[in-house]
C-alpha positions, 0 to 999 in steps of 0.5 A: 500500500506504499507504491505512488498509486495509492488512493482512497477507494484502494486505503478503504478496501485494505483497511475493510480486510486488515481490521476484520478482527478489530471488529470496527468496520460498520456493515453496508447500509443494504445488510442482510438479517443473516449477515448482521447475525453473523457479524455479531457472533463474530464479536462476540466471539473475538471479546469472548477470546479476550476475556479468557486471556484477560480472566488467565492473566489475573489468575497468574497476577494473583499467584505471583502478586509478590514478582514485582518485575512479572507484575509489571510485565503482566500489567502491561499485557494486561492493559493491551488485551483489556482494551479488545473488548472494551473496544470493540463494545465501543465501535458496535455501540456506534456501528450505526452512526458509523454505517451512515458516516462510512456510506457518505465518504464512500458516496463522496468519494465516487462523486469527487471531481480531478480538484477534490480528487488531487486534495485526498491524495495530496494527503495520502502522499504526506500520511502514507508513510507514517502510518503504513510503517507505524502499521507495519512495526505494529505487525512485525512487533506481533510476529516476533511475541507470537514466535518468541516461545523459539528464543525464550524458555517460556512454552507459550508467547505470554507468560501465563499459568493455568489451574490445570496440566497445559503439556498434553496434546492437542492441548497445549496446541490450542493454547498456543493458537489462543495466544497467537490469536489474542496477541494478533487481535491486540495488533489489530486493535491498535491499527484501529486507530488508523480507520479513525485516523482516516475518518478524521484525515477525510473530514479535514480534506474535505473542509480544506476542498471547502475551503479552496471553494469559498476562494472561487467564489463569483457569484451570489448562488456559489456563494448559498452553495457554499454556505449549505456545504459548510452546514453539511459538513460541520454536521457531518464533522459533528456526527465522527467526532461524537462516533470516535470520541470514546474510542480515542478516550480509552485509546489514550488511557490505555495507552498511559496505563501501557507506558507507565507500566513498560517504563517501571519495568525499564527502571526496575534494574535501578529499583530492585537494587533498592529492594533488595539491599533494604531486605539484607541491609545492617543495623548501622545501614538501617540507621543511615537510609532511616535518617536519609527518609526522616530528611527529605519525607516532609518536603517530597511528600508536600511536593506530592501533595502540592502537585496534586493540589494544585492540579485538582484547584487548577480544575476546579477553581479556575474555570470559575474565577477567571470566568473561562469555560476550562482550565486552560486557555487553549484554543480550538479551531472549531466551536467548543460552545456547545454540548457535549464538545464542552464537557467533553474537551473539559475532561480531556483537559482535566486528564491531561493536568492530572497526567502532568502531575503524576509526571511531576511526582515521576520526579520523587521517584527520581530523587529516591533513587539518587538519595539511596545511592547517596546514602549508600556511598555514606554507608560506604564512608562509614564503612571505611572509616572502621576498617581495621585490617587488609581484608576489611579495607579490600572488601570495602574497594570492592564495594566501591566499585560495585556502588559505582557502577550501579551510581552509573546505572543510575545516572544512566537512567535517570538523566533524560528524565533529569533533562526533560524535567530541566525543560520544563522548570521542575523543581524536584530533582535539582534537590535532589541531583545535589545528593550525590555530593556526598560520594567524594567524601569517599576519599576522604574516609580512605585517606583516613584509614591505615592504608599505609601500614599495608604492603604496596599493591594494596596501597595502589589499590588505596590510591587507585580509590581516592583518585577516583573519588576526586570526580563527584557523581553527577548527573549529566546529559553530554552536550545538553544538560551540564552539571545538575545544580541549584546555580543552573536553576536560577540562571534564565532570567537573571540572564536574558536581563543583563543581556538586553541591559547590556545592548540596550542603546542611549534611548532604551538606557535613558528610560531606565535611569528615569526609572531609577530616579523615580523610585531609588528614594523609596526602595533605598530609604526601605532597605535602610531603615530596614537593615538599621531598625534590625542591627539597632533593634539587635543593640538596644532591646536587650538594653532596654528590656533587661535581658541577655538576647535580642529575642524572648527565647527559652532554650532546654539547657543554661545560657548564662556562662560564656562563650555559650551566651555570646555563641546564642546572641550573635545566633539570634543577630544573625537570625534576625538579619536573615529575615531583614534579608528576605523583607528585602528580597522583594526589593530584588522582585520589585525591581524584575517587574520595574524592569519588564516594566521599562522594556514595555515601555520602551516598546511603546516608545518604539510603535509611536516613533516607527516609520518604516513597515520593516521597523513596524514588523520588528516592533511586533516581534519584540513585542512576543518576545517581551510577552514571553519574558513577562510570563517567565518572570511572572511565572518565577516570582508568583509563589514567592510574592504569594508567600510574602503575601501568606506571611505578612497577613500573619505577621500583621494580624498577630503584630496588630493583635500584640499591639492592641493588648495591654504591653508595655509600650517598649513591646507595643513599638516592636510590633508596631515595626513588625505591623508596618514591615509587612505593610511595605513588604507587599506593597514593594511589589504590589506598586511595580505590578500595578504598574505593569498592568497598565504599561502593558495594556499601553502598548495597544495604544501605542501600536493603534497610533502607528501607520499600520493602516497603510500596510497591506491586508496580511501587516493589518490582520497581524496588528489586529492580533497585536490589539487583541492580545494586549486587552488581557495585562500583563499580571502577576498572578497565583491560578486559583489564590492570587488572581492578580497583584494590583493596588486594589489586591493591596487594598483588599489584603489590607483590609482583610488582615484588619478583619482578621484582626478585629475578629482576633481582638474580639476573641482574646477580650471575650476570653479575658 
C-alpha cells in the first residue's frame, strides 16, 4: 500500500480486510438479517477470546502478586488485551452512526471531481508513510511475541499459568493458537486507530476542498452553495467526532496505563537494587537510609501533595474565577460552545493536568533513587572509616566499585528524565541531583584509614580509590544538560536581563535611569531603615528590656556562662538579619517587574516613533518576545510574592493583635515595626505590578497610533492580533489564590488582615 498509486477507494478496501478482527468496520447500509447475525457472533466471539486471556492473566497476577518485575510485565499485557473488548463494545455501540458516516465518504468519494480528487491524495502522499510503517512495526512487533516461545524458555508467547496440566496434546496446541490469536487481535486493535485516523484525515480534506471553494467564489448562488456545504459538513464533522470520541478516550488511557507500566519495568534494574539491599541491609545501614527518609519525607511528600493540589484547584477553581469555560486557555479551531464538545474537551483537559502531575511526582521517584545511592556511598564512608585490617579495607574497594557502577546505572537512567524535567522548570530533582555530593567524601574516609601500614599493591589499590573519588557523581546529559545544580536553576532570567541591559542603546538606557530616579528614594530609604531598625533593634532591646538576647527565647539547657551566651546572641543577630534579608528580597522582585516594566515601555516608545513597515514588523516581534519574558518572570516570582503575601497577613494580624493588648509600650513599638514591615513588604511589589498592568495594556495604544493602516491586508490582520492580545495585562498572578497583584489586591489584603484582626481582638477580650 506504499507504491505512488495509492488512493482512497484502494486505503478503504485494505483497511475493510486488515481490521476484520478489530471488529470496527460498520456493515453496508443494504445488510442482510443473516449477515448482521453473523457479524455479531463474530464479536462476540473475538471479546469472548479476550476475556479468557484477560480472566488467565489475573489468575497468574494473583499467584505471583509478590514478582514485582512479572507484575509489571503482566500489567502491561494486561492493559493491551483489556482494551479488545472494551473496544470493540465501543465501535458496535456506534456501528450505526458509523454505517451512515462510512456510506457518505464512500458516496463522496465516487462523486469527487480531478480538484477534490488531487486534495485526498495530496494527503495520502504526506500520511502514507507514517502510518503504513507505524502499521507495519505494529505487525512485525506481533510476529516476533507470537514466535518468541523459539528464543525464550517460556512454552507459550505470554507468560501465563493455568489451574490445570497445559503439556498434553492437542492441548497445549490450542493454547498456543489462543495466544497467537489474542496477541494478533491486540495488533489489530491498535491499527484501529488508523480507520479513525482516516475518518478524521477525510473530514479535514474535505473542509480544506471547502475551503479552496469559498476562494472561487463569483457569484451570489456559489456563494448559498457554499454556505449549505459548510452546514453539511460541520454536521457531518459533528456526527465522527461524537462516533470516535470514546474510542480515542480509552485509546489514550490505555495507552498511559501501557507506558507507565513498560517504563517501571525499564527502571526496575535501578529499583530492585533498592529492594533488595533494604531486605539484607545492617543495623548501622538501617540507621543511615532511616535518617536519609526522616530528611527529605516532609518536603517530597508536600511536593506530592502540592502537585496534586494544585492540579485538582487548577480544575476546579479556575474555570470559575477567571470566568473561562476550562482550565486552560487553549484554543480550538472549531466551536467548543456547545454540548457535549464542552464537557467533553473539559475532561480531556482535566486528564491531561492530572497526567502532568503524576509526571511531576515521576520526579520523587527520581530523587529516591539518587538519595539511596547517596546514602549508600555514606554507608560506604562509614564503612571505611572502621576498617581495621587488609581484608576489611579490600572488601570495602570492592564495594566501591560495585556502588559505582550501579551510581552509573543510575545516572544512566535517570538523566533524560533529569533533562526533560530541566525543560520544563521542575523543581524536584535539582534537590535532589545535589545528593550525590556526598560520594567524594569517599576519599576522604580512605585517606583516613591505615592504608599505609599495608604492603604496596594494596596501597595502589588505596590510591587507585581516592583518585577516583576526586570526580563527584553527577548527573549529566553530554552536550545538553551540564552539571545538575541549584546555580543552573536560577540562571534564565537573571540572564536574558543583563543581556538586553547590556545592548540596550542611549534611548532604551535613558528610560531606565528615569526609572531609577523615580523610585531609588523609596526602595533605598526601605532597605535602610530596614537593615538599621534590625542591627539597632539587635543593640538596644536587650538594653532596654533587661535581658541577655535580642529575642524572648527559652532554650532546654543554661545560657548564662560564656562563650555559650555570646555563641546564642550573635545566633539570634544573625537570625534576625536573615529575615531583614528576605523583607528585602522583594526589593530584588520589585525591581524584575520595574524592569519588564521599562522594556514595555520602551516598546511603546518604539510603535509611536516607527516609520518604516520593516521597523513596524520588528516592533511586533519584540513585542512576543517581551510577552514571553513577562510570563517567565511572572511565572518565577508568583509563589514567592504569594508567600510574602501568606506571611505578612500573619505577621500583621498577630503584630496588630500584640499591639492592641495591654504591653508595655517598649513591646507595643516592636510590633508596631513588625505591623508596618509587612505593610511595605507587599506593597514593594504590589506598586511595580500595578504598574505593569497598565504599561502593558499601553502598548495597544501605542501600536493603534502607528501607520499600520497603510500596510497591506496580511501587516493589518497581524496588528489586529497585536490589539487583541494586549486587552488581557500583563499580571502577576497565583491560578486559583492570587488572581492578580494590583493596588486594589493591596487594598483588599489590607483590609482583610484588619478583619482578621478585629475578629482576633474580639476573641482574646471575650476570653479575658
Amino acid at each position: 500500500i506504499m507504491t505512488e498509486t495509492l488512493t482512497l477507494e484502494k486505503i478503504i478496501a485494505f483497511l475493510k480486510v486488515d481490521l476484520t478482527f478489530a471488529c470496527c468496520w460498520p456493515l453496508p447500509m443494504k445488510a442482510t438479517k443473516f449477515q448482521k447475525i453473523r457479524n455479531k457472533i463474530f464479536r462476540l466471539l473475538c471479546c469472548l477470546n479476550s476475556i479468557i486471556m484477560i480472566i488467565s492473566l489475573i489468575y497468574t497476577l494473583n499467584r505471583k502478586y509478590d514478582n514485582m518485575i512479572f507484575v509489571m510485565k503482566v500489567g502491561c499485557e494486561l492493559t493491551a488485551f483489556v482494551q479488545v473488548p472494551i473496544q470493540i463494545t465501543l465501535f458496535t455501540l456506534q456501528s450505526d452512526r458509523l454505517q451512515i458516516i462510512i456510506y457518505e465518504m464512500e458516496d463522496y468519494i465516487q462523486q469527487a471531481k480531478s480538484e477534490e480528487r488531487n486534495t485526498f491524495q495530496r494527503y495520502i502522499n504526506k500520511c502514507k508513510l507514517v502510518y503504513g510503517t507505524t502499521m507495519c512495526f505494529i505487525t512485525v512487533t506481533a510476529i516476533i511475541m507470537s514466535f518468541g516461545p523459539l528464543f525464550l524458555a517460556q512454552p507459550f508467547p505470554i507468560e501465563v499459568e493455568y489451574p490445570f496440566d497445559v503439556n498434553k496434546q492437542p492441548l497445549r496446541t490450542i493454547i498456543y493458537l489462543h495466544h497467537m490469536m489474542i496477541i494478533y487481535q491486540s495488533c489489530v486493535q491498535v491499527c484501529s486507530n488508523v480507520f479513525v485516523a482516516l475518518l478524521l484525515w477525510f473530514t479535514a480534506a474535505r473542509f480544506e476542498i471547502l475551503f479552496h471553494k469559498f476562494q472561487k467564489i463569483t457569484s451570489i448562488s456559489e456563494f448559498t452553495i457554499c454556505i449549505q456545504l459548510h452546514q453539511q459538513l460541520l454536521r457531518y464533522a459533528k456526527d465522527v467526532t461524537m462516533t470516535i470520541r470514546y474510542v480515542v478516550l480509552s485509546t489514550i488511557g490505555f495507552c498511559t496505563i501501557g507506558i507507565v507500566f513498560s517504563g517501571l519495568t525499564f527502571l526496575s534494574i535501578a529499583t530492585f537494587e533498592i529492594v533488595n539491599f533494604c531486605n539484607v541491609m545492617k543495623p548501622h545501614e538501617e540507621v543511615v537510609i532511616q535518617r536519609y527518609i526522616d530528611k527529605c519525607i516532609i518536603f517530597y511528600g508536600t511536593s506530592i501533595f502540592i502537585f496534586y493540589w494544585f492540579t485538582f484547584t487548577a480544575i476546579t477553581v479556575i474555570p470559575a474565577l477567571e470566568h473561562q469555560p476550562f482550565p486552560t486557555l487553549a484554543e480550538y479551531p472549531f466551536d467548543v460552545s456547545y454540548q457535549p464538545v464542552k464537557t467533553i474537551i473539559f475532561m480531556q483537559q482535566s486528564m491531561a493536568g492530572i497526567m502532568v502531575a503524576g509526571q511531576l511526582c515521576m520526579n520523587v521517584y527520581m530523587a529516591m533513587l539518587l538519595w539511596f545511592a547517596s546514602a549508600r556511598f555514606e554507608i560506604l564512608t562509614k564503612e571505611l572509616e572502621k576498617t581495621a585490617n587488609v581484608y576489611q579495607l579490600f572488601k570495602c574497594i570492592k564495594k566501591h566499585q560495585k556502588l559505582l557502577i550501579y551510581a552509573k546505572d543510575v545516572t544512566m537512567t535517570v538523566r533524560y528524565i533529569a533533562l526533560s524535567t530541566v525543560g520544563f522548570s521542575s523543581i524536584a530533582v535539582i534537590f535532589s541531583g545535589l545528593t550525590f555530593l556526598t560520594s567524594n567524601d569517599i576519599g576522604h574516609a580512605g585517606y583516613e584509614s591505615s592504608w599505609y601500614n599495608k604492603e604496596i599493591s594494596l596501597q595502589k589499590n588505596l590510591l587507585y580509590t581516592v583518585s577516583r573519588c576526586q570526580h563527584p557523581v553527577t548527573l549529566t546529559v553530554p552536550c545538553l544538560l551540564p552539571s545538575l545544580s541549584l546555580n543552573y536553576y536560577a540562571s534564565n532570567v537573571i540572564c536574558e536581563m543583563e543581556d538586553y541591559y547590556k545592548q540596550a542603546n542611549t534611548e532604551e538606557k535613558d528610560v531606565f535611569q528615569q526609572y531609577i530616579n523615580k523610585y531609588i528614594l523609596f526602595y533605598g530609604t526601605t532597605l535602610t531603615l530596614t537593615t538599621a531598625i534590625t542591627f539597632a533593634g539587635c543593640l538596644i532591646v536587650p538594653l532596654i528590656r533587661s535581658r541577655k538576647f535580642p529575642l524572648e527565647i527559652e532554650y532546654p539547657f543554661r545560657v548564662d556562662y560564656q562563650p555559650i551566651t555570646a555563641m546564642l546572641y550573635f545566633h539570634q543577630v544573625l537570625g534576625m538579619y536573615q529575615v531583614t534579608c528576605q523583607v528585602s528580597a522583594n526589593v530584588f522582585l520589585a525591581l524584575l517587574i520595574w524592569f519588564t516594566t521599562a522594556r514595555f515601555e520602551i516598546l511603546t516608545n518604539k510603535f509611536r516613533t516607527v516609520t518604516k513597515y520593516s521597523d513596524w514588523k520588528i516592533c511586533i516581534q519584540e513585542h512576543q518576545v517581551t510577552l514571553r519574558f513577562a510570563k517567565e518572570m511572572s511565572s518565577s516570582i508568583a509563589l514567592v510574592v504569594l508567600s510574602s503575601l501568606g506571611v505578612s497577613t500573619i505577621a500583621l494580624i498577630f503584630g496588630g493583635v500584640t499591639f492592641l493588648s495591654r504591653f508595655p509600650l517598649s513591646v507595643k513599638l516592636q510590633y508596631i515595626v513588625v505591623c508596618l514591615t509587612s505593610l511595605v513588604k507587599v506593597f514593594l511589589c504590589a506598586w511595580p505590578a500595578d504598574h505593569l498592568m497598565r504599561i502593558s495594556s499601553n502598548v495597544a495604544e501605542a501600536a493603534y497610533d502607528s501607520l499600520w493602516y497603510n500596510q497591506n491586508i496580511e501587516s493589518q490582520k497581524i496588528m489586529l492580533h497585536t490589539l487583541l492580545r494586549c486587552q488581557r495585562a500583563v499580571v502577576i498572578s497565583v491560578p486559583g489564590l492570587l488572581k492578580a497583584l494590583t493596588f486594589q489586591q493591596y487594598t483588599s489584603y489590607v483590609s482583610t488582615a484588619f478583619s482578621y484582626l478585629t475578629t482576633f481582638r474580639i476573641i482574646l477580650s471575650e476570653e479575658t
